[in-house]
LUMMAR-870419 format. One record per residue: residue number from 0; chain; x, y, z of N, C-alpha, C, O, CB in turn. Coordinates in nm, 4 decimals, padded with zeros to 6 digits, m for minus. Glycine has a CB too. Layout:
BEGIN
kepa / tiza / n.xx / n.yy / n.zz / ca.xx / ca.yy / ca.zz / c.xx / c.yy / c.zz / o.xx / o.yy / o.zz / cb.xx / cb.yy / cb.zz
NUM / A / X / Y / Z / X / Y / Z / X / Y / Z / X / Y / Z / X / Y / Z
...
This chain:
BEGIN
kepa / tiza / n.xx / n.yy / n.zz / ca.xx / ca.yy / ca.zz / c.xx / c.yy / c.zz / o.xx / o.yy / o.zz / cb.xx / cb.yy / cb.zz
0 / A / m04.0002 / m12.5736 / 00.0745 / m03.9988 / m12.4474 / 00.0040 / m03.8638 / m12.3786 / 00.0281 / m03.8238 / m12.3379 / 00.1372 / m04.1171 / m12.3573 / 00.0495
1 / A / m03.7846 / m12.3697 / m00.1162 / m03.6576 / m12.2518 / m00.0634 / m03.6822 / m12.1157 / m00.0007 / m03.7845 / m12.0491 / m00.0163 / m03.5734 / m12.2045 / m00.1849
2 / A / m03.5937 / m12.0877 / 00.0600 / m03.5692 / m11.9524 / 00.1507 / m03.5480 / m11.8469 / 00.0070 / m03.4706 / m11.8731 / m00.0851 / m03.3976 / m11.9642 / 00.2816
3 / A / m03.6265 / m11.7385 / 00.0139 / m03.5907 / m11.6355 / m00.1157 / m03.4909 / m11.5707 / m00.0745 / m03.4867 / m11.5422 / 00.0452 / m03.6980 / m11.5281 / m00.1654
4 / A / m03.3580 / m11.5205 / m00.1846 / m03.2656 / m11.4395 / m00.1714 / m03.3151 / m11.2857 / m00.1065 / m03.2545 / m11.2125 / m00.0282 / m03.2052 / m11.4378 / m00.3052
5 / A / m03.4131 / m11.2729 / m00.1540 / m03.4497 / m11.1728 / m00.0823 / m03.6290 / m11.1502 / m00.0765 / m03.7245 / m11.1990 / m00.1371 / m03.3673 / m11.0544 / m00.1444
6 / A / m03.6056 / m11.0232 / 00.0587 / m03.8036 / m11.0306 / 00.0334 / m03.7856 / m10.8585 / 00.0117 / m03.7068 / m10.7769 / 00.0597 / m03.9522 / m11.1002 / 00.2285
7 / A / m03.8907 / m10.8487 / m00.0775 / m03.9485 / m10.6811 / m00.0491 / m04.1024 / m10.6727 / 00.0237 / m04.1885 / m10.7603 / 00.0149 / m03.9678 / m10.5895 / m00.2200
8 / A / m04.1116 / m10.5730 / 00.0813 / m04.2218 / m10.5818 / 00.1661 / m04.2752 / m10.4179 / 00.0920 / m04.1794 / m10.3415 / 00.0798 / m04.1784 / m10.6015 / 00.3622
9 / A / m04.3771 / m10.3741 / 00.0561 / m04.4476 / m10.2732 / 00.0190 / m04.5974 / m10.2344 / 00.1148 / m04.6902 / m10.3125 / 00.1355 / m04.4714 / m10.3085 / m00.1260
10 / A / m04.5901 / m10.1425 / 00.1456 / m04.6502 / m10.0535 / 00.2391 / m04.7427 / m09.9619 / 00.1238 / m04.6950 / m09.8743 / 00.0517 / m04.5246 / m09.9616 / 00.3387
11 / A / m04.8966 / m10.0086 / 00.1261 / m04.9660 / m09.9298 / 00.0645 / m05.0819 / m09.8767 / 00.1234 / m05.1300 / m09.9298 / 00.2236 / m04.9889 / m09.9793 / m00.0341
12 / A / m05.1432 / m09.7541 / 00.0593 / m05.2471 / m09.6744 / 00.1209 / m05.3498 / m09.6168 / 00.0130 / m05.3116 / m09.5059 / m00.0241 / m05.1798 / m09.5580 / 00.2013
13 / A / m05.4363 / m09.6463 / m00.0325 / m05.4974 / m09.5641 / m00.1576 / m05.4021 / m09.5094 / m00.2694 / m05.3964 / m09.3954 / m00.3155 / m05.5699 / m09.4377 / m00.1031
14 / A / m05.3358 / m09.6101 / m00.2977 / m05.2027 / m09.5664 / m00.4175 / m05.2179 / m09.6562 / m00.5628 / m05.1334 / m09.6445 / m00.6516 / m05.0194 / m09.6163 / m00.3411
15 / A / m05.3247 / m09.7384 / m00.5746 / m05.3632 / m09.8351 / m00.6340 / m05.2560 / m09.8382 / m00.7814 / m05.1914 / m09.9402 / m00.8052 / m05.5249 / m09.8184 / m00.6492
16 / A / m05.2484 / m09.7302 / m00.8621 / m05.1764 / m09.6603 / m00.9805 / m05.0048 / m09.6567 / m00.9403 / m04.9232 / m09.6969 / m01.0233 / m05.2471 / m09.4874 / m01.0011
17 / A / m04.9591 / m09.6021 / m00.7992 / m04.8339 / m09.6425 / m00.7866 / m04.8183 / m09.7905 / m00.7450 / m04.7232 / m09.8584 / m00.7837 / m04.7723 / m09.5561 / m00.6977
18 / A / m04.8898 / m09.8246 / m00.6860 / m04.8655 / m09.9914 / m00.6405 / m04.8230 / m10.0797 / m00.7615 / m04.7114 / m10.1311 / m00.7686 / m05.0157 / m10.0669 / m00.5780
19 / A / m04.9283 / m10.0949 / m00.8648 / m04.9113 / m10.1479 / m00.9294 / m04.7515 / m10.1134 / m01.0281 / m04.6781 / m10.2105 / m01.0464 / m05.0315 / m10.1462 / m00.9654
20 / A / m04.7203 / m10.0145 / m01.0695 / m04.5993 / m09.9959 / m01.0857 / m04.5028 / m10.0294 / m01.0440 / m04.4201 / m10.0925 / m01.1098 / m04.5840 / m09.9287 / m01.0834
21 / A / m04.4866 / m09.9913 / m00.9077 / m04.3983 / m10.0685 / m00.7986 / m04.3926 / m10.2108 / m00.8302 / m04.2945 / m10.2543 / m00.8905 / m04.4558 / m10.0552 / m00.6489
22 / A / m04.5260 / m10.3180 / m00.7817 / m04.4650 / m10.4050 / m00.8224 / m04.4633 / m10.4836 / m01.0107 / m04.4769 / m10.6040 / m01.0324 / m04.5080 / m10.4784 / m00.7166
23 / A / m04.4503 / m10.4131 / m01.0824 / m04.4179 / m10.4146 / m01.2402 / m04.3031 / m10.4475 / m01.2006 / m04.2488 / m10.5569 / m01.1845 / m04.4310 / m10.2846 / m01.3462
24 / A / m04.2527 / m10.2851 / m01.1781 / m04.1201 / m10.3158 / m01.1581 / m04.0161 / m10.4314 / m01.0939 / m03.9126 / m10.4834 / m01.1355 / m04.1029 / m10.2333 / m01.1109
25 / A / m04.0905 / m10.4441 / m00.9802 / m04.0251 / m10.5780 / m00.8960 / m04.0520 / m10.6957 / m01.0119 / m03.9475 / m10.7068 / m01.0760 / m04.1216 / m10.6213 / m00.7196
26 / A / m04.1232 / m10.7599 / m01.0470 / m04.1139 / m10.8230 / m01.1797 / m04.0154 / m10.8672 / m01.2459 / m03.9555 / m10.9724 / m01.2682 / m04.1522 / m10.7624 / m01.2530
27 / A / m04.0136 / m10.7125 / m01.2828 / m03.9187 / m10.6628 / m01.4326 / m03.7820 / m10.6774 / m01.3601 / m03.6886 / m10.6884 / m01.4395 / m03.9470 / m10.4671 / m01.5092
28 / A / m03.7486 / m10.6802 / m01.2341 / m03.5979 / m10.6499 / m01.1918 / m03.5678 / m10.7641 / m01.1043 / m03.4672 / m10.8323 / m01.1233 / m03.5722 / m10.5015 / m01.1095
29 / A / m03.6364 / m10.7834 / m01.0261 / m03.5992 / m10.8977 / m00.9186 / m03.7129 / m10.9962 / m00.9154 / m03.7774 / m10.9975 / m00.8105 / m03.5761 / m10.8374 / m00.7622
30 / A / m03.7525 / m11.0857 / m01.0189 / m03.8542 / m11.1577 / m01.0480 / m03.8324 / m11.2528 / m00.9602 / m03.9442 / m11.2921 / m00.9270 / m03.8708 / m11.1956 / m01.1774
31 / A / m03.7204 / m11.3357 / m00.8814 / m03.7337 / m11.4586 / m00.7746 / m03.7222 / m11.3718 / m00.6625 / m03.6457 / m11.4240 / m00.5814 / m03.6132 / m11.5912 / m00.7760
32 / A / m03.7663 / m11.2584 / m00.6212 / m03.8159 / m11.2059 / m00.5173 / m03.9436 / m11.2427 / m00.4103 / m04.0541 / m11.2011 / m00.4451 / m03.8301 / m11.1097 / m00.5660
33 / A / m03.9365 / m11.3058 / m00.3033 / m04.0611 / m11.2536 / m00.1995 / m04.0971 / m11.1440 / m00.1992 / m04.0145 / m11.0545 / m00.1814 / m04.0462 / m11.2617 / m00.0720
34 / A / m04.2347 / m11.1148 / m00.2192 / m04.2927 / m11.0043 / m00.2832 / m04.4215 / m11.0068 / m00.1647 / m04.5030 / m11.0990 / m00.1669 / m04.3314 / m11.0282 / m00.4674
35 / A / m04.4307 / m10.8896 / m00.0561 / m04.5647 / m10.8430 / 00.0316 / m04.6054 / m10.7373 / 00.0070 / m04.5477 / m10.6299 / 00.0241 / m04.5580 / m10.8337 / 00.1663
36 / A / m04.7260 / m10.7598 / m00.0427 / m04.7817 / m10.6076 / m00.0277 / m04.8609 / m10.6130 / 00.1037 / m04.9251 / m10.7104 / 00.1429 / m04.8876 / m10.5539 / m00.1622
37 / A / m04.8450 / m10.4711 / 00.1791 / m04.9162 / m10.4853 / 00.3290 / m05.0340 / m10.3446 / 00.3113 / m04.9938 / m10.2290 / 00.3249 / m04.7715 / m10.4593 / 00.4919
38 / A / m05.1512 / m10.3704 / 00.2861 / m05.2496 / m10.3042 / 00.2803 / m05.3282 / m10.2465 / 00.3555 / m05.4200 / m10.3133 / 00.4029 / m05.2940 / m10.3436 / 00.2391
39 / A / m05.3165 / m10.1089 / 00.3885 / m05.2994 / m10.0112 / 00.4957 / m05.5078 / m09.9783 / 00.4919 / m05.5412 / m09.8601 / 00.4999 / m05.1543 / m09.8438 / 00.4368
40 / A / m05.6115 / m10.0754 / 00.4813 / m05.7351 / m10.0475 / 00.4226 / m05.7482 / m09.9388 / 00.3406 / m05.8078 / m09.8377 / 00.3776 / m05.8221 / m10.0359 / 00.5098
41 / A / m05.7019 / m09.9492 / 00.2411 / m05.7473 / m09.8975 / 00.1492 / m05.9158 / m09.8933 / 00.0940 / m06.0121 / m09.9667 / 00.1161 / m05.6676 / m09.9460 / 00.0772
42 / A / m05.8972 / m09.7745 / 00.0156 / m06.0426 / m09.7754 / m00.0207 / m06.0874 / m09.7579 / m00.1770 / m06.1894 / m09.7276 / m00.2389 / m06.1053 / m09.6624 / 00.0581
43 / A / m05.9389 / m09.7982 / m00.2076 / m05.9881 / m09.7692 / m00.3793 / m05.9553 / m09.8992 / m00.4117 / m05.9860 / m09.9906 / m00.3352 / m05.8982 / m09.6403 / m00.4911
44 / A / m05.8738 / m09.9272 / m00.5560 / m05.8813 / m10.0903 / m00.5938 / m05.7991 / m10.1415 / m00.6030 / m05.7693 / m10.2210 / m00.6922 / m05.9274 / m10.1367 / m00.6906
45 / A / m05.7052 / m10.0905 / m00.4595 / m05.5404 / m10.1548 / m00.4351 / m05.5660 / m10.3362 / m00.4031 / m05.5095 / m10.4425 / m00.4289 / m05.4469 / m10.0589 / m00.2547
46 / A / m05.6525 / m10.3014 / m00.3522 / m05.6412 / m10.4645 / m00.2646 / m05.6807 / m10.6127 / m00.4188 / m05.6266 / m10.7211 / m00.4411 / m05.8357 / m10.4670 / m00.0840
47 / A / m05.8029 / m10.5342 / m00.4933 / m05.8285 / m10.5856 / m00.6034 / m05.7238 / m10.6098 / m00.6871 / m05.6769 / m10.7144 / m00.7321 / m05.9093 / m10.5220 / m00.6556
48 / A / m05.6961 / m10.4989 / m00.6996 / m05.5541 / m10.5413 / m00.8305 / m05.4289 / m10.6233 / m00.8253 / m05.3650 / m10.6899 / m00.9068 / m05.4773 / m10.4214 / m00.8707
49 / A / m05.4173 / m10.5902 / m00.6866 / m05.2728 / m10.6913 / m00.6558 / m05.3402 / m10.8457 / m00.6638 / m05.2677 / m10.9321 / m00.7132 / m05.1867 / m10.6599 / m00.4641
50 / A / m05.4661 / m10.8829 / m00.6211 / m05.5534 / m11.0229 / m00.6042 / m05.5380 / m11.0804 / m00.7978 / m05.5147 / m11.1826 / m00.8623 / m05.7747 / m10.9744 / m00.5317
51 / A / m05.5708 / m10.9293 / m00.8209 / m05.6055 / m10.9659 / m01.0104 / m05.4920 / m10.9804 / m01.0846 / m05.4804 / m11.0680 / m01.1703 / m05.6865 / m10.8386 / m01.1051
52 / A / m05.3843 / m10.8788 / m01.0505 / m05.2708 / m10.8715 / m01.1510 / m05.1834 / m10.9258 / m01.1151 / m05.1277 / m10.9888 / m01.2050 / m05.2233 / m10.7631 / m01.1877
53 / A / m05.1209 / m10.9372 / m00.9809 / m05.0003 / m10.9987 / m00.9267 / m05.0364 / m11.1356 / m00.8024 / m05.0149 / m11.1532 / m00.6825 / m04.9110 / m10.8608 / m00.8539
54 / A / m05.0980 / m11.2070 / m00.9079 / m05.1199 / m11.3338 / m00.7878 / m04.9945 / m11.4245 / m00.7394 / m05.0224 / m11.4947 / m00.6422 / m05.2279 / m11.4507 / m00.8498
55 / A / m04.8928 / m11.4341 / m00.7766 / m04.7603 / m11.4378 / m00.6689 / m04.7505 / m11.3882 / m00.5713 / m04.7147 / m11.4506 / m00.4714 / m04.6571 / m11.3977 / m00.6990
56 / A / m04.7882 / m11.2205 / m00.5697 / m04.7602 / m11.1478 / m00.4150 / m04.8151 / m11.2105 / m00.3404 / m04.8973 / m11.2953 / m00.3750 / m04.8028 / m11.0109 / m00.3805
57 / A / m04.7799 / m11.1820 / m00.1997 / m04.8428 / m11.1987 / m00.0589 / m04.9713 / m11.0835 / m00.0425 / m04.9295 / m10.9684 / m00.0546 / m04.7130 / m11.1710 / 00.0670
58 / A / m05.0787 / m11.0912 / m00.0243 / m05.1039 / m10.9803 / 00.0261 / m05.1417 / m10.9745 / 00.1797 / m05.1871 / m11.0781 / 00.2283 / m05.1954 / m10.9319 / m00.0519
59 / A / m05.1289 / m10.8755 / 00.2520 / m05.2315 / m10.8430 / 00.3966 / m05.2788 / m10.7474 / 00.3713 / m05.2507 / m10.6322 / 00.3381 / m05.1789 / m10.8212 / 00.5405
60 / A / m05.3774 / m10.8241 / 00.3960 / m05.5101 / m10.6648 / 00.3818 / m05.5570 / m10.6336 / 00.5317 / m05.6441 / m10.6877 / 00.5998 / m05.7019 / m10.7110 / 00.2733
61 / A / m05.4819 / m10.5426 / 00.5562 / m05.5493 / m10.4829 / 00.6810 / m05.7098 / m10.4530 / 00.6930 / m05.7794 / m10.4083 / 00.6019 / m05.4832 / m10.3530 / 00.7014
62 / A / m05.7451 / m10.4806 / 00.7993 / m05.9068 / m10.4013 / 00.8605 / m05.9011 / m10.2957 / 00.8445 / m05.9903 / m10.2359 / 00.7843 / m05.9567 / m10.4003 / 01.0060
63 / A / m05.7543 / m10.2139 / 00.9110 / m05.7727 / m10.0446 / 00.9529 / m05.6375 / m10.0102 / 00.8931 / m05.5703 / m10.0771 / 00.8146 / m05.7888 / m09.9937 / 01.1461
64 / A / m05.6134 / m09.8994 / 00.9432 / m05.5190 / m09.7988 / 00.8686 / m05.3874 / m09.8095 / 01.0447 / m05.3832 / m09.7500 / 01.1523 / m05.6352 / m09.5819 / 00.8139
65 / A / m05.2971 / m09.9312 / 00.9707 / m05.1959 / m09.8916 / 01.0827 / m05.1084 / m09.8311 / 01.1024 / m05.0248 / m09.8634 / 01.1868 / m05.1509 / m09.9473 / 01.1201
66 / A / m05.0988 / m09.6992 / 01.0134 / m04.9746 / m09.6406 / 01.0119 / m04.8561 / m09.7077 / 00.9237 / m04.8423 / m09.8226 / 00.8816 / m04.9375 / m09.6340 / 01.1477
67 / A / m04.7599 / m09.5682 / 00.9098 / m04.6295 / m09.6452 / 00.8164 / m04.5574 / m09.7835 / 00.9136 / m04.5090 / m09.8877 / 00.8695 / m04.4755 / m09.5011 / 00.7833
68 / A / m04.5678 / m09.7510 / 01.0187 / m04.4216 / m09.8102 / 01.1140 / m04.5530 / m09.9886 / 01.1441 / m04.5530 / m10.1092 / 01.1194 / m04.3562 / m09.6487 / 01.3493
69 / A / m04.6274 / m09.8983 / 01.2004 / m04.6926 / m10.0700 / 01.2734 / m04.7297 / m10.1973 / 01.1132 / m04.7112 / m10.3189 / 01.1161 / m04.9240 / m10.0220 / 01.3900
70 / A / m04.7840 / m10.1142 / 00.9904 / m04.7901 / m10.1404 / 00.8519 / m04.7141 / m10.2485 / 00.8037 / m04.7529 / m10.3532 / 00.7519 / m04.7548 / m10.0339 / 00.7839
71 / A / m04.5764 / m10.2000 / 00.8331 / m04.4690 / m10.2356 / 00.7742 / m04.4430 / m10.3131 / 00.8800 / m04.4418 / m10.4267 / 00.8326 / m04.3735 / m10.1388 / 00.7268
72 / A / m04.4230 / m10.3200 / 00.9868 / m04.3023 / m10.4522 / 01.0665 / m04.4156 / m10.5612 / 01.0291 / m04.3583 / m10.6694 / 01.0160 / m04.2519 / m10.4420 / 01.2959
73 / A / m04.6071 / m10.5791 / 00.9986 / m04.6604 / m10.6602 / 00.9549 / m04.5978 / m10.7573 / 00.8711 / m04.5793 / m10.8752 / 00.9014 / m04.7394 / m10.6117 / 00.9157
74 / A / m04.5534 / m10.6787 / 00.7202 / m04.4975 / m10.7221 / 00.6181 / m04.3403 / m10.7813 / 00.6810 / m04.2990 / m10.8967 / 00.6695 / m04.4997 / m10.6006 / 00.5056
75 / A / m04.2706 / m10.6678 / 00.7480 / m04.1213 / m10.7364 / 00.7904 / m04.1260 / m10.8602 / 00.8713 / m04.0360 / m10.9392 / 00.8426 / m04.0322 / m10.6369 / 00.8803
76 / A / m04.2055 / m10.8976 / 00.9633 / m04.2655 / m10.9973 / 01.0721 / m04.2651 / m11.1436 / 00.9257 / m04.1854 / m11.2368 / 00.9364 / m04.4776 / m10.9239 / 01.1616
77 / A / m04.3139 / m11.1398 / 00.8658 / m04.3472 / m11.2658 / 00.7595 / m04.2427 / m11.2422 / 00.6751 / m04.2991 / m11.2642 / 00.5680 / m04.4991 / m11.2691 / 00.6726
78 / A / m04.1436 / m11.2165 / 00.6503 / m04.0518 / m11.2046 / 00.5811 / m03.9326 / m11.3289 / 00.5476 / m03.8865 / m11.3375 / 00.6614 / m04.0117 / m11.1004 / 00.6346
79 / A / m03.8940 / m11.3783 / 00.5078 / m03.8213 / m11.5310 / 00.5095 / m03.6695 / m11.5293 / 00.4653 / m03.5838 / m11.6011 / 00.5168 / m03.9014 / m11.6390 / 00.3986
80 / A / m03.6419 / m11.4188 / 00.3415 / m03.4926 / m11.4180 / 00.3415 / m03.4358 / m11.3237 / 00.4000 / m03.4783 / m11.2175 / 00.4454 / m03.4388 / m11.4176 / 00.2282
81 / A / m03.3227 / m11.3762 / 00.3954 / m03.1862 / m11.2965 / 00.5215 / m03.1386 / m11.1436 / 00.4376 / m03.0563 / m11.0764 / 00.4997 / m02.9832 / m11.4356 / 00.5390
82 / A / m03.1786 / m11.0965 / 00.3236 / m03.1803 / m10.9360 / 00.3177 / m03.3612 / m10.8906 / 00.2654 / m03.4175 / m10.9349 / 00.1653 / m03.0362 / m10.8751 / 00.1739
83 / A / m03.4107 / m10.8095 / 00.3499 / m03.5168 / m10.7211 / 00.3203 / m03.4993 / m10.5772 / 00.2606 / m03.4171 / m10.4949 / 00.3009 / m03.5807 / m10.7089 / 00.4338
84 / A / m03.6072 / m10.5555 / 00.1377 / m03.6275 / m10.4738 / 00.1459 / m03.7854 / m10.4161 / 00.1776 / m03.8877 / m10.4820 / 00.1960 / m03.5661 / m10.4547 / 00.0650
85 / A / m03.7672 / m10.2758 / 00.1770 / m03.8873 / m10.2109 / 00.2363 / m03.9329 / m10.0658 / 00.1527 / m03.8834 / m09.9534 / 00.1603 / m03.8491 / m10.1781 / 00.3994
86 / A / m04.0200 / m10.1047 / 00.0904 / m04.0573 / m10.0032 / 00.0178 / m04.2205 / m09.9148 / 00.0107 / m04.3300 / m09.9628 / 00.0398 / m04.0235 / m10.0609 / m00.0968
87 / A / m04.1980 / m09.8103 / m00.0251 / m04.3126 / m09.7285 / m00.0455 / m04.3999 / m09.7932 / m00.1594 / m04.3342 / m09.8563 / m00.2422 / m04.2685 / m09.5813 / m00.0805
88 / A / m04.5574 / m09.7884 / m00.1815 / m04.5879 / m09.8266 / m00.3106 / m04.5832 / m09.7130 / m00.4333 / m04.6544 / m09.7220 / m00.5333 / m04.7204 / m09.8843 / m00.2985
89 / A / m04.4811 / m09.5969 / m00.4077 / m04.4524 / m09.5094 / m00.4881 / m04.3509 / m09.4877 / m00.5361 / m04.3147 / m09.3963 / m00.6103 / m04.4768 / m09.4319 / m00.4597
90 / A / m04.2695 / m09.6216 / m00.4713 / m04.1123 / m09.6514 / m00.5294 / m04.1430 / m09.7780 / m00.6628 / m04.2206 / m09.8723 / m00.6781 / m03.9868 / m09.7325 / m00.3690
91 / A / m04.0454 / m09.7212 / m00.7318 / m04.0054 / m09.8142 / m00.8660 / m03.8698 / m09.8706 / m00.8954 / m03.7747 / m09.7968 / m00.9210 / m04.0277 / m09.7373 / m00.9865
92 / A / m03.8607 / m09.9990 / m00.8919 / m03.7404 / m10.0319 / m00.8941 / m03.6541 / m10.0059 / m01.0629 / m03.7145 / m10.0042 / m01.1702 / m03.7514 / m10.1818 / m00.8389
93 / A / m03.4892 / m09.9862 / m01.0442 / m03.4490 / m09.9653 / m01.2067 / m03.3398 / m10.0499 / m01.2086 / m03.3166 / m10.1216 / m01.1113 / m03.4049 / m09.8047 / m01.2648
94 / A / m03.2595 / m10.0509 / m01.3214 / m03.1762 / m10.1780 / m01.3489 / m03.0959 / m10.1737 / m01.2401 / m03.0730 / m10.0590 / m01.2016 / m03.0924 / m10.1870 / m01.4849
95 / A / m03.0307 / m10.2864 / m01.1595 / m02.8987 / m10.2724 / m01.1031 / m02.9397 / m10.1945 / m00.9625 / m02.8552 / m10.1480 / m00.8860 / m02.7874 / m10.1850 / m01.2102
96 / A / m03.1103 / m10.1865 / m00.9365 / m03.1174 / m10.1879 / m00.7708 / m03.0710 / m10.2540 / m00.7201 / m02.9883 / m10.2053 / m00.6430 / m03.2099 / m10.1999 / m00.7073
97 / A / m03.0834 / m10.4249 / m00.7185 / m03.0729 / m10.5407 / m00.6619 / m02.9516 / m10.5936 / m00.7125 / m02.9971 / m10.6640 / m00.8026 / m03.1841 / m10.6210 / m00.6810
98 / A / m02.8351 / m10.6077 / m00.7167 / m02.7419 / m10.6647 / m00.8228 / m02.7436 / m10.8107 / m00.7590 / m02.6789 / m10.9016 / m00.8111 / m02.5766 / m10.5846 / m00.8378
């Protein structure tokens, strides 16, 4: 398996409506991206939708709610290419984030 130019790692919490945007966007902009979503137990239909709509992503579905920081080094910990990014699931990527 090649090493991806890059990974994004997404940190979500009951955001199900920004998540999915977020990763649209990743898609739409950096489509040979490593793509994690790290799922903070949610309780609405974050965990569903990423399973339904974006079956490329990674997901972790947390048990519990670990916070932004412990959340995220989850997602950074499995990460494979040599630049990361790290995003909110309320960030949207636009042309010429990633050049």
């Amino acid at each position: 398996m090649m090493t991806p130019a890059v990974s994004i790692v997404v940190l979500n919490y009951n955001t199900c409506n920004l998540l999915t945007a977020c990763l649209q966007s990743i898609q739409k902009y950096v489509p040979d991206a490593e793509v994690m979503v790290v799922d903070n137990a949610s309780t609405d239909d974050s965990v569903m939708a990423v399973k339904r709509d974006f079956p490329t992503v990674r997901l972790i579905a947390n048990a519990t709610n670990q916070g932004f920081a412990r959340g995220m080094n989850v997602g950074l910990g499995l990460a494979r290419a040599p630049v990361v990014l790290a995003l909110n699931a309320d960030t949207e990527l636009l042309p010429g984030t990633l050049p």
